[in-house]
C-alpha positions in Angstrom: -0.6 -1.0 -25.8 -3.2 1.6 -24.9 -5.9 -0.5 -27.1 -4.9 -3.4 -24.4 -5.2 -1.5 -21.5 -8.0 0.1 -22.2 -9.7 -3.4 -22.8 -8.8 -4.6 -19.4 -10.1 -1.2 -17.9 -13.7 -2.2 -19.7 -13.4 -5.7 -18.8 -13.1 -5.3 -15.1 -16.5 -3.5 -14.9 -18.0 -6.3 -17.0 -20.0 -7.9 -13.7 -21.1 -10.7 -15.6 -17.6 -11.5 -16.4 -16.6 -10.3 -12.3 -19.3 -12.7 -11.1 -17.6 -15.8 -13.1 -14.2 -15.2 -12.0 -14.8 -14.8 -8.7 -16.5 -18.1 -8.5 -14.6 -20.1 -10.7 -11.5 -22.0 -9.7 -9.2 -21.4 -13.0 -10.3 -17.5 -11.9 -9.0 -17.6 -8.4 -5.7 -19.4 -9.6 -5.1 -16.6 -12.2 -5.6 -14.2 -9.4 -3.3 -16.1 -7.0 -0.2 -14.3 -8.3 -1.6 -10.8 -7.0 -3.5 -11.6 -4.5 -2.8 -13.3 -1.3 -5.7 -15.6 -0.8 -9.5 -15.0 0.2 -9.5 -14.7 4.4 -7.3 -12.5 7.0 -5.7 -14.8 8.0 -3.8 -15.9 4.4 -2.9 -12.1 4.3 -1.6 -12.3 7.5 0.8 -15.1 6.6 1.6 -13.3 4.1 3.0 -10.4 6.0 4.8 -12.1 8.2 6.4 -13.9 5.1 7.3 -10.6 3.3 8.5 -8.8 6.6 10.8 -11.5 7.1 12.4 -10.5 4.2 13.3 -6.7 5.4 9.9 -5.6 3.9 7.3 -3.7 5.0 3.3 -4.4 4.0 0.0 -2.6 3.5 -2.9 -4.7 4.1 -6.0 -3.7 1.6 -9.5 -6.1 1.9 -10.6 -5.8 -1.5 -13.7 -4.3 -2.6 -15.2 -1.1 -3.6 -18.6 0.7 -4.4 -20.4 -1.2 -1.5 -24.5 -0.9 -1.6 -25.9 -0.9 2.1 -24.6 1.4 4.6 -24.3 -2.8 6.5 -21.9 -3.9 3.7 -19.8 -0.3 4.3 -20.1 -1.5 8.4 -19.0 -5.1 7.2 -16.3 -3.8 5.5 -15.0 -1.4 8.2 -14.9 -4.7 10.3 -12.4 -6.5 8.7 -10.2 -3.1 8.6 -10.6 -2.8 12.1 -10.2 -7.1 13.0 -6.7 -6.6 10.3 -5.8 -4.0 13.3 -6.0 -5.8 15.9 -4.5 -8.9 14.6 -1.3 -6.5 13.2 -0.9 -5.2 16.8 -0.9 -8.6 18.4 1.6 -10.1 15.9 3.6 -7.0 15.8 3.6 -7.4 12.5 5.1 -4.5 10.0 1.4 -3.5 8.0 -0.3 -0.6 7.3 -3.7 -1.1 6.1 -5.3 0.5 3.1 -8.8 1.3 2.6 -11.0 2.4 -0.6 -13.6 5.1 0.7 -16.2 3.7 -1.7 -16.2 0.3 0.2 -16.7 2.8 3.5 -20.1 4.2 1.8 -18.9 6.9 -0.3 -21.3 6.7 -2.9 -24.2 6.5 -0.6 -23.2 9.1 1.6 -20.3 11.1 1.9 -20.9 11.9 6.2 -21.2 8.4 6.2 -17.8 7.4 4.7 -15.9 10.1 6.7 -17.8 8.1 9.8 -16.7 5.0 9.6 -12.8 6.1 8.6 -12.7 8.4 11.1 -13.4 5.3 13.5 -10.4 3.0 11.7 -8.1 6.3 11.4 -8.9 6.5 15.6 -8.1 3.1 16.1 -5.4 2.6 13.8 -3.6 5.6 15.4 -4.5 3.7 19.4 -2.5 0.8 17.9 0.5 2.6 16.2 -0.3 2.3 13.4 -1.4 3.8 9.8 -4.2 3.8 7.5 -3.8 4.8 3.5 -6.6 6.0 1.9 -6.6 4.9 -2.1 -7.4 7.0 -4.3 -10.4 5.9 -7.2 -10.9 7.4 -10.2 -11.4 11.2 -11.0 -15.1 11.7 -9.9 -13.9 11.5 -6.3 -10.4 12.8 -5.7 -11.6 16.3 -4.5 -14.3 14.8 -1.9 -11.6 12.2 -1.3 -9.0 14.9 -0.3 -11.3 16.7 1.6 -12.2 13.6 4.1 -8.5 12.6 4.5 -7.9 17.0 5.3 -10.3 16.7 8.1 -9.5 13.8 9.5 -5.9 14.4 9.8 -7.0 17.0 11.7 -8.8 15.4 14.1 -6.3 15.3 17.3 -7.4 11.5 17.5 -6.0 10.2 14.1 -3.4 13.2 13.2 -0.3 11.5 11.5 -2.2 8.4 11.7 -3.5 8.9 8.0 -2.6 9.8 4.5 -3.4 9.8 0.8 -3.2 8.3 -2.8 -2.4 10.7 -5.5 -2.1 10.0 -9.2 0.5 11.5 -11.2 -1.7 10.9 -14.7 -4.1 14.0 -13.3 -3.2 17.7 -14.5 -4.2 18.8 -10.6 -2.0 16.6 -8.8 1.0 19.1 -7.9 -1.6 21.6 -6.7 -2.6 18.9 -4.6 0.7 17.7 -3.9 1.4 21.0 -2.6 -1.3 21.7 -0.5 -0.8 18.2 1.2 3.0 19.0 1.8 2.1 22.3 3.6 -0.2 20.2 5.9 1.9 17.6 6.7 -0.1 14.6 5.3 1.8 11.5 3.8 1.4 10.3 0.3 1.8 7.7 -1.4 2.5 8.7 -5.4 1.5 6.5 -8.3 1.1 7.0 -11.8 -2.9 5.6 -12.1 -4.5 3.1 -13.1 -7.8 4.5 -14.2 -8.8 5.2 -17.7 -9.5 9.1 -17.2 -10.4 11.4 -20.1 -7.7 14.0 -21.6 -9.4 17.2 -20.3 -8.3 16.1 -16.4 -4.9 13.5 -17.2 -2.1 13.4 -19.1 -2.8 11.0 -22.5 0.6 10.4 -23.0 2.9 8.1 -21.0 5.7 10.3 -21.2 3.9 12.9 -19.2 3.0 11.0 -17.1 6.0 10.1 -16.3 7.7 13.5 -16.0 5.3 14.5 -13.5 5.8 11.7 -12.0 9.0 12.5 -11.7 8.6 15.9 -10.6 6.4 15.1 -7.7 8.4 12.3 -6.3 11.5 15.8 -6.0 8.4 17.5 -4.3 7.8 14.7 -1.8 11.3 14.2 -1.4 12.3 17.7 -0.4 9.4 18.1 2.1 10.0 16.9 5.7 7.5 14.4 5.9 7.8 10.7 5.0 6.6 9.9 1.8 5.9 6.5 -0.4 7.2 6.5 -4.2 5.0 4.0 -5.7 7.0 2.6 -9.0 8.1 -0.4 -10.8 9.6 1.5 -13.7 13.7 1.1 -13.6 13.8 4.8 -15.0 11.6 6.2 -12.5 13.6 4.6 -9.5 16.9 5.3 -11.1 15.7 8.7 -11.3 14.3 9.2 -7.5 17.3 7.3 -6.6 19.8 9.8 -8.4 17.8 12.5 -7.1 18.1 11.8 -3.6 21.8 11.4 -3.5 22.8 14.8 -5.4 20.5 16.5 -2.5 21.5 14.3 0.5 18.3 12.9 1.4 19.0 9.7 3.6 17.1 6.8 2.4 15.0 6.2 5.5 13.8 9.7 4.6 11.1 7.7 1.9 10.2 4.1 1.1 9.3 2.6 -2.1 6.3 1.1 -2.8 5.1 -2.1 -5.2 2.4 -4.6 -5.7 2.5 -8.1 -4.3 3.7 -10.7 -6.8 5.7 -7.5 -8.9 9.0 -8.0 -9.9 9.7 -9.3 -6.4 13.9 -9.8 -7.4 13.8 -5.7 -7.7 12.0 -5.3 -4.0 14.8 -7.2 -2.7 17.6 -5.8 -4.4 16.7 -2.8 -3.2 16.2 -3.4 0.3 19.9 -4.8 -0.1 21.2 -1.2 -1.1 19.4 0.5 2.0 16.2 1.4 0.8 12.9 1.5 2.9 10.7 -0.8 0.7 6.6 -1.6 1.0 4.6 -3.9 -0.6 0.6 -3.9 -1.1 -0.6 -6.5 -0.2 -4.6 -7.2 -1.2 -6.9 -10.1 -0.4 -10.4 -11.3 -0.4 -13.0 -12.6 -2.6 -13.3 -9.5 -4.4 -11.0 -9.5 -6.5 -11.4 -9.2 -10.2 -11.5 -5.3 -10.7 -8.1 -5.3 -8.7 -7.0 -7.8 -10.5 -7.4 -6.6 -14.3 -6.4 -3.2 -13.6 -3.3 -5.0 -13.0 -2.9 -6.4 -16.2 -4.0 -3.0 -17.5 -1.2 -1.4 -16.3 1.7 -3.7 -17.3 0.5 -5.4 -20.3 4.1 -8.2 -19.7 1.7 -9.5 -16.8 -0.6 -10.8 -19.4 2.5 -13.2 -20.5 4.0 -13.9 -17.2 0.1 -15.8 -16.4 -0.3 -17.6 -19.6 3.5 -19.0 -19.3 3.3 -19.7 -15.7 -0.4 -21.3 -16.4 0.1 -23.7 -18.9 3.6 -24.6 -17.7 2.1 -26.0 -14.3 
């Protein structure tokens, strides 16, 4: 299985491959299953079809590494139009945002602009803005933007983070967050990071995945678990009921078009769940990190494919 996943990691930064899919039709059928169409308006529907089922949504336009400081602006747009359009539906959607697709990589003061700007209006609207977490290379400048801007009197509690249970330094981070009072949202990661900086094997992984869902649980903020392992829920579950923590305390988190029949089971035993929600045209890296990181996706597609 790592062999697989690391071919889907190399695969989606294949562009020529990226620029195919994207513009094929048998591509954007393959993706339909993860992602919920190409405009704002599909998402939309989208979330008003999930919340009707006693589920909450985050938003995410799709796209990362922009190359114009107007693509980063562009991008910022459709954050800010997914806002608006939230607010006047009342529907129940967070948005999240990828601070390479706000200019990251062409200027950090630039980045922290433009979020700063959706954090502010996010927080006018009552609302809440995640900020994802990419791969290793940026998690320190990533932290340090989200620090500040949760700061910022404007967007305070209005914001939080991403962090990835694979990386050695997550619980120092965990930990620092905690004693801020920033939200997080905990995943394992899906980013093919060398051994000196994340855990190699699953299993470790998994323990420390573990271990900093207790963390988040104990703290008094609210907190996303973001899991579609049975063992890791089972465990967080468990956990929560030895040390009385009510289940509107946290909310679990999964990915559109994931094991859907679990999300709703476990709304019917009282849990707070979320789903993520992505859409727009670009999709493919999304999409194969996806199959990257539950290799039994690969065989869901090819069965449902061929048997429509």
């Amino acid at each position: 299985m790592p062999i697989l996943r690391s071919t889907f990691i190399a695969l989606s930064r294949n562009r020529p491959l990226r620029r195919f899919c994207e513009n094929s039709r048998l591509g954007v059928r393959l993706s339909s299953r993860f992602v919920a169409g190409m405009e704002i308006e599909g998402a939309l529907r989208t979330a008003q079809a999930v919340n009707q089922q006693g589920i909450a949504v985050t938003l995410d336009s799709l796209g990362e590494s922009v190359t114009s400081e107007a693509e980063a602006h562009r991008a910022a747009d459709i954050y800010h139009q997914l806002l608006d359009r939230v607010a006047a539906r009342k529907l129940n959607a967070h948005i999240s945002v990828k601070l390479t697709q706000m200019g990251l990589e062409l200027s950090p003061n630039l980045a922290e602009s433009i979020t700063q700007s959706l954090a502010q209006h996010a927080h006018a609207t009552d609302n809440f803005i995640r900020i994802d977490m990419e791969d290793s290379r940026l998690t320190q400048v990533t932290l340090d933007i989200v620090r500040r801007l949760h700061a910022h009197p404007e967007s305070r509690g209005s914001i939080g983070v991403v962090i990835q249970a694979y990386l050695y330094r997550s619980q120092a981070d965990v930990e620092q967050l905690i004693a801020e009072g920033i939200r997080v949202r905990l995943c394992k990661g899906a980013y093919k990071e060398p051994a000196g900086v994340a855990f190699p094997r699953k299993v470790d992984v998994d323990e420390n995945f573990i271990r900093l869902s207790c963390m988040l649980l104990d703290s008094p903020v609210y907190h996303a678990l973001a899991t579609h392992d049975d063992a890791m829920i089972a465990a967080i579950k468990s956990y929560a009921a030895e040390h009385g923590i009510a289940p509107s305390h946290f909310e679990f988190q999964m990915l559109y078009g994931i094991k859907r029949d679990l999300q709703r089971k476990l709304v019917q035993e009282g849990y707070k769940v979320r789903v993520y929600v992505p859409f727009g045209s670009d999709w493919y890296p999304y999409f194969m990190r996806r199959l990257a990181e539950r290799p039994a996706n690969v065989v869901f597609l090819a069965r449902n494919f061929f048997r429509s």
